[in-house]
N, C-alpha and C positions, 0 to 999 in steps of 0.2 A: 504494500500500500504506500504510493509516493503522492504528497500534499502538492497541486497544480496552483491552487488560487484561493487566496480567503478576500472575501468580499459581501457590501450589503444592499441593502435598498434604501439606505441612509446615505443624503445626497452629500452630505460632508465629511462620510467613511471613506477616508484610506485605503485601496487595494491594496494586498498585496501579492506577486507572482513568488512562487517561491523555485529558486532553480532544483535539478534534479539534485544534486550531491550536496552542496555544502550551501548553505543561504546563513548570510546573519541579520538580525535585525539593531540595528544602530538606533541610539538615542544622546541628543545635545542639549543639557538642562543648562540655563541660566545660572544657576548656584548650585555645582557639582556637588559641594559640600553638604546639601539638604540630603539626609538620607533618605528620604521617599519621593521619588524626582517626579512622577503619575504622569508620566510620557505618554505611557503604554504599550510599553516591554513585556511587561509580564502579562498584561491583558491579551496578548495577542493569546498565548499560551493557552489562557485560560478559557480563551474563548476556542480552540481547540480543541479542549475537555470538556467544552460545554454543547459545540454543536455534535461532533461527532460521536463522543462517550455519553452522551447525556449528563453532563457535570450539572450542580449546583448553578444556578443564574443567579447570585447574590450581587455577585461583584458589579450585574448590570441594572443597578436598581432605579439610579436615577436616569440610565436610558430609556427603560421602561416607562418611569413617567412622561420623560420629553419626550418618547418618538413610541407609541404602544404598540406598533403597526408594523415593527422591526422587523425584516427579516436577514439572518444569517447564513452566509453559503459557505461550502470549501467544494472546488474541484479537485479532484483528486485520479490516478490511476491505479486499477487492482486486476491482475494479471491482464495486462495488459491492455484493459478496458476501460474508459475514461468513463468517470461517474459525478454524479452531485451527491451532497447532503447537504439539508438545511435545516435550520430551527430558528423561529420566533418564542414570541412570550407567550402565544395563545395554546391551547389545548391540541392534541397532535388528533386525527382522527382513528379509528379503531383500525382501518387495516395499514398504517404509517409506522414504521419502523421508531425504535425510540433512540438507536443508537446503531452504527455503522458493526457490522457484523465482524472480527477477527480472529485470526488460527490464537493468539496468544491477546492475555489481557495487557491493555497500551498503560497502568497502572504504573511500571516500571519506565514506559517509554516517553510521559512528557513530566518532567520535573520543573515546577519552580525556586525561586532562589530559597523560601524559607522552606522546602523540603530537601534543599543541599545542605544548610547546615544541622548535621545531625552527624555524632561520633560513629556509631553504627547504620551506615551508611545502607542496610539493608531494610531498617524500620524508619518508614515515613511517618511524616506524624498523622497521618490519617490510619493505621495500623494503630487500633487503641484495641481493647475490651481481650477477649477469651482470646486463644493462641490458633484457637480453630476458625477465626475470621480472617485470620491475613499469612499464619505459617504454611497451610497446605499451597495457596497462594504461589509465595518464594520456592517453595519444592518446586512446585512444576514448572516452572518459569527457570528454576536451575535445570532440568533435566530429569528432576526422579518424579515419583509415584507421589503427587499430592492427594490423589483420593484416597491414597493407603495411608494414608498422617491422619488426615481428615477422620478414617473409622478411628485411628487409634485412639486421637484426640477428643473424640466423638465419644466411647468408649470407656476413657476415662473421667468425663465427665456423667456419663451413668454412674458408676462406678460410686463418684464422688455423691451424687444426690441417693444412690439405693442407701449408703452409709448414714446418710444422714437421717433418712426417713427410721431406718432403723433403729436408729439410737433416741428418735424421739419418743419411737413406739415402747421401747424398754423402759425411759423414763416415768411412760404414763402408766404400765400397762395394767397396774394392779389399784391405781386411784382414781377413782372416778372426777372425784373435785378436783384435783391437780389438774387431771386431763381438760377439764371445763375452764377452769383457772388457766391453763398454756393455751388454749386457746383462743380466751379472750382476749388475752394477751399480746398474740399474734393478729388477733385482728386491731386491737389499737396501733400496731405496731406496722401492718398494713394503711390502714390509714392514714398517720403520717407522713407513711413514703408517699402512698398517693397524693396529698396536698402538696407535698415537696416538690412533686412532679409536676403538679399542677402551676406552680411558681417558678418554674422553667422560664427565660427569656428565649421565646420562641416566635419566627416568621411568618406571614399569611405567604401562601404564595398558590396561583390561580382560585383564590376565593374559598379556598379551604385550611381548617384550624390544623395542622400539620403532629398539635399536642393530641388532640381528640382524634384522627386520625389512627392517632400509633397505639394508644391504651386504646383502641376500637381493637386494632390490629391483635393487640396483646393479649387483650382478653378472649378473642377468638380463639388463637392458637392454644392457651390455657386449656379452653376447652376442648378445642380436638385432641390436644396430649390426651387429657384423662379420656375420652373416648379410647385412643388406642390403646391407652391401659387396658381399660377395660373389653376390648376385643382381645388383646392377647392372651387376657388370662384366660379367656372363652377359648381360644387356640389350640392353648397350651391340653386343656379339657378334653377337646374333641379328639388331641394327637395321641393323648394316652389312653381315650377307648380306642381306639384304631389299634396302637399297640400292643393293646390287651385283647383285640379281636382276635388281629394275625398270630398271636401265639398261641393260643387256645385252636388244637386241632383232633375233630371229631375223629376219635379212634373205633373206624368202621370194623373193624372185624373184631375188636372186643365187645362192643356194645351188641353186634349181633350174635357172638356166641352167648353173652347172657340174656339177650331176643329170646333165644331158641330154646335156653332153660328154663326161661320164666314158662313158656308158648305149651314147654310138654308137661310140666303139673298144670295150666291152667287153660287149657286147650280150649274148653268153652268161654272162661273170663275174655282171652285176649281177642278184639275186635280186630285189629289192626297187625299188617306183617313187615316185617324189618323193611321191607322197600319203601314203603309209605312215611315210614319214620326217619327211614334216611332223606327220603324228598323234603320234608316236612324241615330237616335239618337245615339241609342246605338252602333252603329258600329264606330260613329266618336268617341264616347267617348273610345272604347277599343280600337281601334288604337291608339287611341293620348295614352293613356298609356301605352301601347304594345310597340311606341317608349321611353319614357321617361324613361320606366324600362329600356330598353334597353341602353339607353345609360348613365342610374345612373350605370349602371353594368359597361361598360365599359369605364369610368371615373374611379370609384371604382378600377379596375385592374391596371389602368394605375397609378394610385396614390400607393397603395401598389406595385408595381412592381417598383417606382420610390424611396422610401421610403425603401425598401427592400435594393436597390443599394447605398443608403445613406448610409443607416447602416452598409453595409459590404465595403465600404469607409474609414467609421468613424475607424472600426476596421483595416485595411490597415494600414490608416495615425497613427492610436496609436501606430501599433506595429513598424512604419518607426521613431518616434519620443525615442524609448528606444534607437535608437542606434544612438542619437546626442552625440557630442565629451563629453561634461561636464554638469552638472547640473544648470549653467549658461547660458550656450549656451539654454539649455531647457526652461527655465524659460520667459529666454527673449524672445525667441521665439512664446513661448506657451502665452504672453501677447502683445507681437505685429500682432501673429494671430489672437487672435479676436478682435483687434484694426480694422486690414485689414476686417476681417466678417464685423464688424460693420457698417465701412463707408461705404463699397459698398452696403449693405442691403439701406444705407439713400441716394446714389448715385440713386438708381434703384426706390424708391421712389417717387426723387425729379424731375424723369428725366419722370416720368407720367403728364398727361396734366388735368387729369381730379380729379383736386384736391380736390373739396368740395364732389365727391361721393368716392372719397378714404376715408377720412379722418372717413366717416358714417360708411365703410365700416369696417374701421381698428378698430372704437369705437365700432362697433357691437361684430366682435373679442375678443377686448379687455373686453367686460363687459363678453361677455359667458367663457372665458380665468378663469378672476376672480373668478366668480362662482365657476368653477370648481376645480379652484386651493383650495378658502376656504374648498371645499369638503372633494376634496383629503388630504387637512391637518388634519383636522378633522380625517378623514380614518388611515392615520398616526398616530395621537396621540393615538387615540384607539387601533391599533394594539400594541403600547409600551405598553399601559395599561394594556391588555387582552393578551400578550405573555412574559411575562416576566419569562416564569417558567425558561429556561436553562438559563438567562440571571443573574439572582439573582443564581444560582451552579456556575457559571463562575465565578462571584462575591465572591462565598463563598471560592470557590479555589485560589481566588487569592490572598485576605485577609490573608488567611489563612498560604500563602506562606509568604506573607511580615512579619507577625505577627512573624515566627516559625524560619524566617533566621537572621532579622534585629531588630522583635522586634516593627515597625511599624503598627500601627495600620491605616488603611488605605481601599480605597472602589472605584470601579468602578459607574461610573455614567454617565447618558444619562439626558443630559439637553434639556428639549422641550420649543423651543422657542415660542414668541407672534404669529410671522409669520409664523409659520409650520415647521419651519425648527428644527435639532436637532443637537447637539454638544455629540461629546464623551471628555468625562475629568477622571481623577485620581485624589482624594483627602486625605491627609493626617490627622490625629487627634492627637490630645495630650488632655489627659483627658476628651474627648466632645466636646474641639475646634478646629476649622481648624487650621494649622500649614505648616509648608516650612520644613518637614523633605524627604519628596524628592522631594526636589530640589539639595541636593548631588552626588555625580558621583555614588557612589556604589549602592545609594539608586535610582536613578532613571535608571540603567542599569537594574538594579535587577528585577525595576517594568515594566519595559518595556517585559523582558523574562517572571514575572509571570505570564504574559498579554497572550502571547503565549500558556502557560505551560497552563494556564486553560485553555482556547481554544480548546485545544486538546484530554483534559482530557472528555470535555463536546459533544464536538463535531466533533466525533469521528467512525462514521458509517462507515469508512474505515482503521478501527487500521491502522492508519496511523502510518507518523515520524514524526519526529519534528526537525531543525537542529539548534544549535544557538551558535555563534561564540564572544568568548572569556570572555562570564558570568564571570566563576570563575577567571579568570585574573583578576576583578571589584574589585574582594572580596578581603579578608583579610582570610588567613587560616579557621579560627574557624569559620567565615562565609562560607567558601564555604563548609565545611565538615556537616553543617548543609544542606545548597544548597542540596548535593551532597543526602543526608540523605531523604531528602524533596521529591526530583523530584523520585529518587528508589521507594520511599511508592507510590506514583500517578503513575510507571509507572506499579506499580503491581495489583492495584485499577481497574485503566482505561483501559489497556491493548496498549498500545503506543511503539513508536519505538523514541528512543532518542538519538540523536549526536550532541557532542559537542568538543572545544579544547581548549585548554588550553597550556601554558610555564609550562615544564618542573618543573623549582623552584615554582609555584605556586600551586601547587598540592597537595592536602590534602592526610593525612595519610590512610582517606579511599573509595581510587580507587584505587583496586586491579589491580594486572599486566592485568586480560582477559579483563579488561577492555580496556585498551589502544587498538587500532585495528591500529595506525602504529606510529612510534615515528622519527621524522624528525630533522634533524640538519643541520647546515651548515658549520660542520669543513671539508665538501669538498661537491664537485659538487654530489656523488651518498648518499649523505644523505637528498637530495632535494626530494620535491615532483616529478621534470619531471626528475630530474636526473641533470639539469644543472639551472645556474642563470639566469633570465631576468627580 
């Protein structure tokens, strides 16, 4: 996928062409010194991730007001085929795509400058909450099995809630008034999270409460879980008459030689001759199966068709959560929601009567849970061990970058924990020892971008782009004309599509003019990106 052209229907919007290989976006502030110079460098970016990925439209709020009627273009080519995408403010229609379709998530491939500074260069800051929203993520995008992290992580978080439910049930199990008492408790305890949510600084955005929205959302899913609670244990039910059918088998020639004993003392009693009883046999027994398939079948549907609705939920309320007001507002939220999951899973628990065959029930769970989790990790580490070929190029390209710009000698790394779980980190060297050389601004911006830059290089089955917002601003001259040096050789290697921007005064001697694709100022309003300030 290579970016042809961003343009709008805004008569004071800035085209711009972007070339195939290397494009920069140049900007000339008045007062360099001003740290926030609102050219529209990074907006270009963003508006990027907003037409194409369906990003957050925050940023364009007061466009919205002055021009409602806005539309957004990118031309672009994707094997081969020249295509549009576009997005306004207004509602998309039901059969309008929400977001340009890709082999890999573009999450990695357009950075802005506040998500280059970051020490670990692999967690953006939009990478917050459980480890299972953004690490399966980084797997597959490194090369190995993120559906297989994803169960484990998945897995372990059963794991972690059957434990808990457990231990509430033991606390209660012989008190009545305690038990009434924990649960009052959790419900006042509930409610103030709810209020607290409720006091969220949160966005309207196309005429909908974005808060009410998501506790809509929440509460649904809540309740389909316990739905599939409660079909599984029905499952579980139907699986062990079934396997208590098939082992249970009518032993025909015993039953008929005592037929035939009873048959000669009571010759006139016995109505009926061993054939008929054998009939009579096997009709009850394929009936009784003929119902229990039948209705493992349709449990089975009712559970994936409920499970199904979770999941495309789950995705709803994620993409209703990108467009909370601040990263604060998120955070907290996203940690008083599953405070709210939490208590009502032990609410819904506590509020069952028949505690001692929960409790067998929930430890049955939890050991088969275990099992499986230990499995799946296992499965995990082994997949790190046995794919690491693109993972160690990625590695070499990125070394490679730090060593050629900075001088750093330095290495990506995947730490596989005791519990299954796995960490991404970046590690520096001096002589053979670990070392804190990035932990520095230029050197940890740097590694953050070469992070990308190999990524791209490697992984790469859609000669993609790459976008990344204000690298060479990091650097120091003679650094970034190495920079500059470095990513040309890799985008001629790889075959990649690269944009980036940069001030004016921070520009090295070798970015020719075709490079620049538009050069932005603000010694008046038509040297703007949209043409005017906001």
């Amino acid at each position: 996928m290579r970016l042809k052209k961003l343009y709008s229907n805004i008569e004071s919007f800035r085209d711009i062409s972007f070339n195939d290989k290397f494009s920069i976006i140049v900007g000339k502030a008045q007062n360099p010194n001003d740290i926030s110079h609102n050219l529209g460098k990074t907006t270009v970016l963003n508006l990027l991730k907003f037409i194409l990925f369906n990003g957050s439209g925050t940023f364009l709020n007061y466009v919205k007001e002055k021009e409602p009627e806005s539309i957004f273009s990118i031309d672009y080519t994707e094997d081969n085929i020249d295509k549009t995408f576009y997005r306004g403010f207004g509602r998309r229609k039901n059969y309008e795509p929400k977001e340009v379709e890709t082999k890999l998530s573009y999450d990695y491939f357009i950075r802005t400058q506040d998500e280059l500074d970051t020490t670990n260069g692999f967690i953006k800051p939009n990478y917050r909450g459980k480890d299972i929203t953004w690490k399966p993520k980084i797997a597959s995008i490194l090369g190995f099995n993120g559906d297989l992290l994803s169960k484990k992580l998945q897995l372990m978080e059963d794991c972690r809630q059957l434990e808990t439910a457990i231990k509430a049930l033991r606390s209660i199990q012989s008190n009545k008034l305690e038990k009434e008492k924990k649960i009052e408790e959790l419900q006042n305890e509930k409610s103030n999270i709810e209020k607290s949510i409720a006091n969220l600084t949160l966005f309207r955005t196309e005429d909908e409460d974005i808060n009410k929205l998501v506790k809509s959302i929440d509460e649904e899913i809540f309740k389909i879980k316990t739905q599939i609670y409660e079909q599984k244990t029905e499952l579980r039910k139907i699986e062990n008459s079934l396997t208590k059918l098939n082992k249970y088998q009518f032993d025909s020639m015993k039953i008929e030689s005592i037929f035939n004993q009873v048959n000669l003392y009571f010759e006139n009693q016995i109505k009926h001759n061993f054939t008929e009883l054998n009939i009579f046999y096997e009709e009850l027994y394929s009936n009784r199966k003929i119902v229990l398939d039948e209705k493992l079948k349709r449990v089975n549907e009712i559970i994936d068709s409920l499970e199904e609705h979770a999941t495309s939920l789950d995705l709803k309320r994620a993409s209703y959560l990108e467009n909370l007001a601040n990263t604060d507002s998120v955070q907290i939220y996203e940690l008083k929601h599953k405070q709210l999951i939490d208590i009502e899973k032990e609410i819904a628990i506590l509020s069952q009567t028949q505690t001692t065959a929960n409790i067998a029930e929930l430890e049955k769970q939890y050991s088969e849970k275990q099992t499986e989790e230990m499995k799946t990790a296992a499965e995990v580490a082994t997949n790190i061990d046995r794919a690491r070929m693109q993972f160690d190029e990625i590695n070499f390209i990125y070394s490679d970058i730090m060593k050629s710009v900075l001088g750093i000698e330095s290495e990506l790394k995947i730490i596989k924990h005791k519990t299954g779980n796995i960490s991404f980190d970046v590690q520096s060297y001096n002589l053979g020892t670990e070392s804190a050389q990035l932990n520095g601004d230029s050197a940890k911006k740097l590694s953050a971008a070469a992070i990308d830059i190999a990524i791209r290089c490697v992984r790469n089955d859609d000669k993609g782009f790459l976008a990344q917002d204000g690298i060479i601003d990091a650097l120091d001259k003679n650094s970034a004309s190495l920079f500059i040096n470095k990513v040309k050789d890799l985008i001629d290697k790889y075959d990649f599509q690269y944009i980036t921007t940069a001030l004016k005064e921070k520009l090295p001697s070798n970015i020719p003019e075709q490079d620049i694709v538009i050069e932005l100022d603000d010694s008046s309003d038509k040297g703007l990106l949209f043409g005017f300030k906001f």
